[in-house]
N, C-alpha and C positions, 0 to 999 in steps of 0.2 A: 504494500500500500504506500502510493507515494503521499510524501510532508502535507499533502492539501490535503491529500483523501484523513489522515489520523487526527488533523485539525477540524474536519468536520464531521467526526465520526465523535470526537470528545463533546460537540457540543449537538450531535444528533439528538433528534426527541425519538425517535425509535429507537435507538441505542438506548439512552436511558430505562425508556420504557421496558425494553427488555430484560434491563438491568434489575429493572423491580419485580418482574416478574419473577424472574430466574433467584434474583435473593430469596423471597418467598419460597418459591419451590426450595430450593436447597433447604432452609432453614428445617422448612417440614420433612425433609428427607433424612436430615439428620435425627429427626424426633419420631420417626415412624412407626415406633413400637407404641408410642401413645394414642389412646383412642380418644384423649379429650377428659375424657372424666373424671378427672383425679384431684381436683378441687372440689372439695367433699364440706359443706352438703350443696353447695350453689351450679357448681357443673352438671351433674346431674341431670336436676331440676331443673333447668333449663332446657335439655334435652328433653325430658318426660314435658314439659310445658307446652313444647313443639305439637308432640301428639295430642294431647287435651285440647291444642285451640285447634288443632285441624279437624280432629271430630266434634267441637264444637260447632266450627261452619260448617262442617258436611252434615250436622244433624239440622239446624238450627230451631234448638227447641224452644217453647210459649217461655220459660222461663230458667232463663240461660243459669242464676246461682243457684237454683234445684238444682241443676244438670252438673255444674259443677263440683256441688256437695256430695253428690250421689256416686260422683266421678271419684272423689277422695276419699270416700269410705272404703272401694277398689281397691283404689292405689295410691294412697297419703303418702306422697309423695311429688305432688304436682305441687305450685305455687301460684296460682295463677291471677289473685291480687297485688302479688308483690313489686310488680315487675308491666310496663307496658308492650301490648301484641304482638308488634310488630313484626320482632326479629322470629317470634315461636310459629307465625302465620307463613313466612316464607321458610321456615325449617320448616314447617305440619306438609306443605306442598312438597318440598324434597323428598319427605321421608314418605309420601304418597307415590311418588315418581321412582325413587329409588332404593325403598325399603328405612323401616324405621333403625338405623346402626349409625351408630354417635360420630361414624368416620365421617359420615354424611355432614351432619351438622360440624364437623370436624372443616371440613372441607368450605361451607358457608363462610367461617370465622377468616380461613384463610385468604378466600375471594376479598375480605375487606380490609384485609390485610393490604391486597395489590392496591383496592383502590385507595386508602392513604396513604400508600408509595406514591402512587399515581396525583395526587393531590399535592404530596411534597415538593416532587419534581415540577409540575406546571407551575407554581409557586416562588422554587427558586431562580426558572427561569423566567419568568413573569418581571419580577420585582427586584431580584440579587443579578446574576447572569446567567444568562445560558447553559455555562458550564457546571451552575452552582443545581441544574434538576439533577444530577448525580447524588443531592440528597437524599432522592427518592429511595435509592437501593440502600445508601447506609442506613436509615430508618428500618428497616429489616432486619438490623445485625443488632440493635439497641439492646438489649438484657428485657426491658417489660414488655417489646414488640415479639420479640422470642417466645419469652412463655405463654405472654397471652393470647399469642395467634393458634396456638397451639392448644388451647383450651376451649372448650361449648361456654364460653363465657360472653358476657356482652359488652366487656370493655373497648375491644377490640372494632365492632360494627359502630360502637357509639363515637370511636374516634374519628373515625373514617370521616360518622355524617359531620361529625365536630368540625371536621378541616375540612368538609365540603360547604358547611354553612360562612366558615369565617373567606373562604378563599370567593366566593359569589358576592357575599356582602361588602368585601375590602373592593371586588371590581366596581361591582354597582356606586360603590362611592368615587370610582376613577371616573369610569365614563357614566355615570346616570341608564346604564340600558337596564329597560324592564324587565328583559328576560334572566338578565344577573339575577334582578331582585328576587324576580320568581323564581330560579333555581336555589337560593339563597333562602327564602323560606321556607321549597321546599325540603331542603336540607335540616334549619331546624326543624319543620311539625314530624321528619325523619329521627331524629334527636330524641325529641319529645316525646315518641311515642319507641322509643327503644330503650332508653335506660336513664332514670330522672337522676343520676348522679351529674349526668352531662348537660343538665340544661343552666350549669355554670355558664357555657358557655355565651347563653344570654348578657350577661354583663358586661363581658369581652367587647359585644357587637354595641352592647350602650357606650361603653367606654371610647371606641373607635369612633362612631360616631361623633361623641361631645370633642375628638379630639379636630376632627374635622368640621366641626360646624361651622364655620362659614361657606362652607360649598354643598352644606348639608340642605337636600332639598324634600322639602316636605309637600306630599300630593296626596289623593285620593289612593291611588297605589297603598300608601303605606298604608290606610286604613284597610285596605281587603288584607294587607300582610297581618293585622295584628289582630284580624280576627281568623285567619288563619291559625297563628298563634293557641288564641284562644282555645280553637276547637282542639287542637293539639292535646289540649291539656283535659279535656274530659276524661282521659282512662284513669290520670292523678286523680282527679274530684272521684271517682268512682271507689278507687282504692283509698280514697281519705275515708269514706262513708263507711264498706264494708269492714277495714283495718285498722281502726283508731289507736287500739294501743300499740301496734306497726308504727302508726302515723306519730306519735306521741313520743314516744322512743329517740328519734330524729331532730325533735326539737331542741333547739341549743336554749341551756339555761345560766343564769348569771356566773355560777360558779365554774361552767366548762368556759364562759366567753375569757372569764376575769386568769385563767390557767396560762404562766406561759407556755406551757408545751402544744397548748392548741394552737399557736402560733408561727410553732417552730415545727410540731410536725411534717407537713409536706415540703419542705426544707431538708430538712435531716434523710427523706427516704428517695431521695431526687438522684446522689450516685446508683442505687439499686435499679431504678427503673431505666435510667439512660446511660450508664455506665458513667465512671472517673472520668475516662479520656476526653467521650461526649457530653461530658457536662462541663469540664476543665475549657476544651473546644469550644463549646458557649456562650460561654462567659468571656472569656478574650474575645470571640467573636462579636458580641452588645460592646465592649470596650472599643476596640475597633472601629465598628461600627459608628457608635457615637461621637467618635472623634474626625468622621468623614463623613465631608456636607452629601456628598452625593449620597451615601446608605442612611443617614440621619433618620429621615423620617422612616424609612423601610425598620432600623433597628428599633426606633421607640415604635411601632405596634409591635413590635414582638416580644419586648422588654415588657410591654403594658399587657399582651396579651399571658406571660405568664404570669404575672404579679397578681393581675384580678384571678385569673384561673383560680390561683394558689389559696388568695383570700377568700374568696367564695366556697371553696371546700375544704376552708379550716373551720367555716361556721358550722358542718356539720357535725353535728357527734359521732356519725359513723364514720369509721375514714380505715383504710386499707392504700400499701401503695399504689398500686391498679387506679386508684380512682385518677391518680394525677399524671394516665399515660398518655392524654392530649399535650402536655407539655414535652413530650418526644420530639414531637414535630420543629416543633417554637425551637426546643435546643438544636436539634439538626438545622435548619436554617438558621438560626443566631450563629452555628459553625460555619456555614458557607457564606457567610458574610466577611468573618473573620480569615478564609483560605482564599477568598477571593482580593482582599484587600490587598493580604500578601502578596498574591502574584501579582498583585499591579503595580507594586514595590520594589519587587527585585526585577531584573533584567530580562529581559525575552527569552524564556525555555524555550527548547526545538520542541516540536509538537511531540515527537517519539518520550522525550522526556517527560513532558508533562503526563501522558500513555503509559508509561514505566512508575508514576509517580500515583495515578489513578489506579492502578492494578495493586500494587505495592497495599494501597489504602483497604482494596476490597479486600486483599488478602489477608491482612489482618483483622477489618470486620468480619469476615467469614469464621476467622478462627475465635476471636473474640465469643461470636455466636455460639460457638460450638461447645465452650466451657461451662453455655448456662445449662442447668439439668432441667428437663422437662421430667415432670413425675410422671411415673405409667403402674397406675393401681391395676393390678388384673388377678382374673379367678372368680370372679362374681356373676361373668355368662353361663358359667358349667354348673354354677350353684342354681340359677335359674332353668338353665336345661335340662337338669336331671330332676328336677321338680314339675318343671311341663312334664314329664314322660312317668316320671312316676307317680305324682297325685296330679292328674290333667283336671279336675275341676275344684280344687280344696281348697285350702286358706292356710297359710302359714304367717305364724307372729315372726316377728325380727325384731333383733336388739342387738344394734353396735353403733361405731361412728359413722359407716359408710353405708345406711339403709339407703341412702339415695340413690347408688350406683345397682346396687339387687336392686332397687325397687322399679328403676327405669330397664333392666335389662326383663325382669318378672313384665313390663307391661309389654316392651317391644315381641317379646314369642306371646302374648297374649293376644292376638288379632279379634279373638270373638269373644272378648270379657270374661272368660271362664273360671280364671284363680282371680285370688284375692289376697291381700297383702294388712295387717295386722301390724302394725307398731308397738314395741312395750313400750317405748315415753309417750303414748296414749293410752293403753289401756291398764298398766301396771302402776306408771310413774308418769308427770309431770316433766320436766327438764330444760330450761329454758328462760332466754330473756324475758322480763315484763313490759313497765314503763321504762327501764333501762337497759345496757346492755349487761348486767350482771347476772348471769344464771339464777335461777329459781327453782328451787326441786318442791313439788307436791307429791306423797305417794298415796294410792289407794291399796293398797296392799300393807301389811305390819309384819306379818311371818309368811312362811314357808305353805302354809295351808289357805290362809287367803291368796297366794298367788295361784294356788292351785283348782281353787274354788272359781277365780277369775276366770281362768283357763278354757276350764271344761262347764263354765255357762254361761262367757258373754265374748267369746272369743269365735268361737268355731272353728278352732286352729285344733288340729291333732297333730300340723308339723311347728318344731320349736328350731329355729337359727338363730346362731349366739356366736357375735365376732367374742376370741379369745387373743388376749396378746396380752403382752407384758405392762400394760397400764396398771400402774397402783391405786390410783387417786377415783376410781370409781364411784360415782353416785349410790345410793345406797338403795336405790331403788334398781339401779343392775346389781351389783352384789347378791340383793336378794334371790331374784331370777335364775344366777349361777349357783345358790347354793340348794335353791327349789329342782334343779334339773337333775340336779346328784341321784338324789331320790330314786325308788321303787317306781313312780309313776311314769316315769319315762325310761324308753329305752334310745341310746345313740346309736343313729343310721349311718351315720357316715361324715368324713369331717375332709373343708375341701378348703388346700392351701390358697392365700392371700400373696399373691406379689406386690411388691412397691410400696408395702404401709408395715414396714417393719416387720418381728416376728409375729404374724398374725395369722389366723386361720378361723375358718366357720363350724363350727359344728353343728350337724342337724337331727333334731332329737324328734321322735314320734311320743306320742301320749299313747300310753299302755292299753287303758282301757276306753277310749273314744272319750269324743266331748257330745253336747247340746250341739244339735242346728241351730244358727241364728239367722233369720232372714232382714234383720235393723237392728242399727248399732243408733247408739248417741254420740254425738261428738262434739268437742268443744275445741275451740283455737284460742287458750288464754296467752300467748305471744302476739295474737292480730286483733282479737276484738272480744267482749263479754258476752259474746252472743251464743246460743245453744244450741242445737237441731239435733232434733229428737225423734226416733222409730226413723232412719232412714236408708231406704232398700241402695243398694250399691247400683251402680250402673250395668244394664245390659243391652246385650243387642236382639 
């Protein structure tokens, strides 16, 4: 290739493009033995979500939270207040098209991976240079882009629409075109109705705004955008109603605002998600930057868009570092700011060199990538296979930390509603956040013979699975459970190893002498709301 062709191959948009692609892929290929699920109890549930709102709209019955109650008596294991449809209505279609297996949804998470590569890179070539869409591919190599692309999570899709809504909105404010705007909003009500940790991003777009106000043009337009807005936000009012103590939980109160570590937080866990180098790279990059009239205003939105990010999601009381991987972006381009400055500093590289000097880069984001561990829980489909085949239409309790992964693998071989799935922190024990995040144990059980008595009359479980591992600190309403199984009344069928969650394993124990039929359970959700439902038949087809 000759000096022109590798100067215009460095600032290609299909090169790039390809480059983001192709990082994605690799990423997931080093991670393959992961099915996704291994963020216990939230991964999961989101897969299991998938399916509940798919046969949700394919039923669509007189009254959608009967149908959903009836749904979770099945398989409590679904969430479907917690969290808005969006992302589970195009996973419900997949797993329609391509079978319900978390690779699928596995694979979803990836797609939006490429497209905030793809956002990155238009972005840096938009606004930094040409050469700077090359961020698109490093964004791939990030540490929180790694795991979390890698996961049935919704961090990942929310970013995406994250830096689809700011990258339409930041146009729409260059040139005034309606169609930005409209893409732009349609990116947030995408936001909004995917994962409500990300409608941080709202402030961003006020903030950018107010910094722009004088060329800020207010029309009729903007009134169809903010009631667009609006509607966006019905699935929230929905779940404020149905989940109040959900809802309550989240609310920030005097003593968390007055904390400094609620300040310091997403601070402090900022090398984790974007790595040292890329964060080091960032920050000389906003330095840089702010030192040069040309990138000036390009640096201060990005400076301004992590700063609100950050504050707006230290107001929450919940907080994980996951929540703050829209700022990956922000620091990959605050980098390319900062690598682009330089080159226009030093002396004219021969195109080959700069080629040498880009490959050099990937190669070590590549390897970088390669050091972060994606977890891969497995052994929980064989637990559920050998339960289709052995009790095809029964009921089995479960108690461990990872019911969510059985309990989505029990519904996906379930296609015609036929098992049914039993929780002991339902039916034995409590266990669980309230109005805060600090556990709460309630038991309904005292001994050995109330849990037995549970058992065999309000259960209808005659099979008993019991994750075993090396935890000390056990609630005492499992401890009970494991000392009730010892027992005469039960015999152990067969015990089936746990990969990837330490020394652990299942054990499945059958009830000696049969239990009660139950055809309605009661149920209560004191972590979402005070509300009761009573006598309700499980869902079937």
């Amino acid at each position: 290739m000759t000096n022109g062709g590798v100067s215009v191959g460095l600032r290609s948009r299909a090169w790039q493009a390809a480059g983001v692609v192709l990082a994605v892929a690799a990423v997931a290929a080093m991670n393959r033995q992961s099915d996704g699920l291994w963020f216990q109890g939230d991964a999961p549930r989101h897969a299991a979500n998938g399916l509940f709102w798919w046969d949700l709209l394919t039923t669509l019955p007189r009254d959608p939270v009967d149908y959903a109650v009836r749904y979770y008596a099945r398989y409590p294991v679904i969430a479907p207040a917690s969290y808005p449809p969006l992302f589970y209505i195009l996973e419900g279609l997949a797993f329609a098209v391509f079978g319900p297996s978390p690779y699928v949804a596995r694979v979803l998470v990836l797609l939006c991976a490429v497209v905030a590569g793809l956002y990155t890179m238009a972005w840096g070539r938009r606004w930094i240079d040409p050469v700077a869409g090359w961020g698109g591919t490093f964004l791939s190599f990030t540490p929180g882009m790694v795991l979390w692309s890698n996961a049935v999570m919704l961090n990942v899709p929310a970013t995406a629409a994250g830096l689809a809504s700011l990258y339409h909105f930041r146009r729409w404010l260059d040139t005034s075109a309606r169609t930005q705007l409209a893409l732009g909003v349609l990116s947030v009500t995408i936001v909004l109705l995917t994962y409500y940790p990300s409608a941080t991003v709202l402030p961003v777009l006020a903030a950018w705004a107010l910094l722009d106000r004088r060329g800020f043009r207010f029309d009729r337009t903007l009134v169809w955008a903010a009631a667009a807005g609006v509607l966006a936000l019905v699935p929230l009012l929905a779940a404020l109603r149905l989940a109040p103590v959900h809802t309550s939980r989240h609310l920030p109160t005097l003593a968390f605002l007055s904390a400094p570590g609620t300040w310091t937080y997403y601070w402090r866990v900022l090398p984790g998600v974007i790595g040292g180098a890329a964060l080091a790279l960032g920050f000389a990059g906003l330095a840089a930057g702010s030192a040069s009239s040309r990138q000036r205003p390009e640096t201060a939105r990005i400076a301004i868009c992590i700063a609100v990010l950050i504050a707006g999601l230290s107001l929450v009381p919940a907080r994980d570092p996951r929540y703050v991987l829209l700022a990956a972006p922000a620091f990959v381009l605050a980098g390319a700011i900062g690598v682009v400055a330089l080159l226009r500093r030093l002396p004219a590289l021969h195109p080959r060199w700069q080629a040498a000097m880009l490959a050099a880069g990937l190669g070590v984001g590549l390897w970088s990538a390669s050091a972060v561990r994606v977890p891969d829980v497995s052994g929980f489909r064989a637990l559920a296979a050998y339960l289709r085949d052995t009790a095809p239409d029964e009921a089995v309790l479960y108690d461990g930390d990872y019911d969510g992964i059985f309990g989505f693998y029990v519904r996906a071989l379930d296609p015609r509603f036929e098992r049914r799935i039993v929780l002991a922190n339902k039916l034995l024990y409590q266990y669980g956040p309230g109005t805060t995040f600090a556990p709460v144990q309630t038991s309904n059980a005292a001994t050995v013979e109330d849990v037995v008595g549970l058992l065999r009359s309000r259960s209808g479980c005659r099979w008993v699975a019991i994750e075993v591992s090396r935890r000390a600190d056990l609630p005492r309403g499992q401890r009970l459970l494991r000392e009730t199984v010892r027992g005469s009344a039960f015999e152990l069928v067969r015990s089936f190893p746990i990969g990837g969650a330490g020394e652990r394993r299942v054990d499945l124990y059958r009830v000696v002498n049969g239990v009660a039929p139950v055809d309605t359970l009661d149920l209560a959700f004191p972590s979402f709301s005070d509300r009761e439902f009573l006598h309700v038949a499980p869902i079937a087809r």
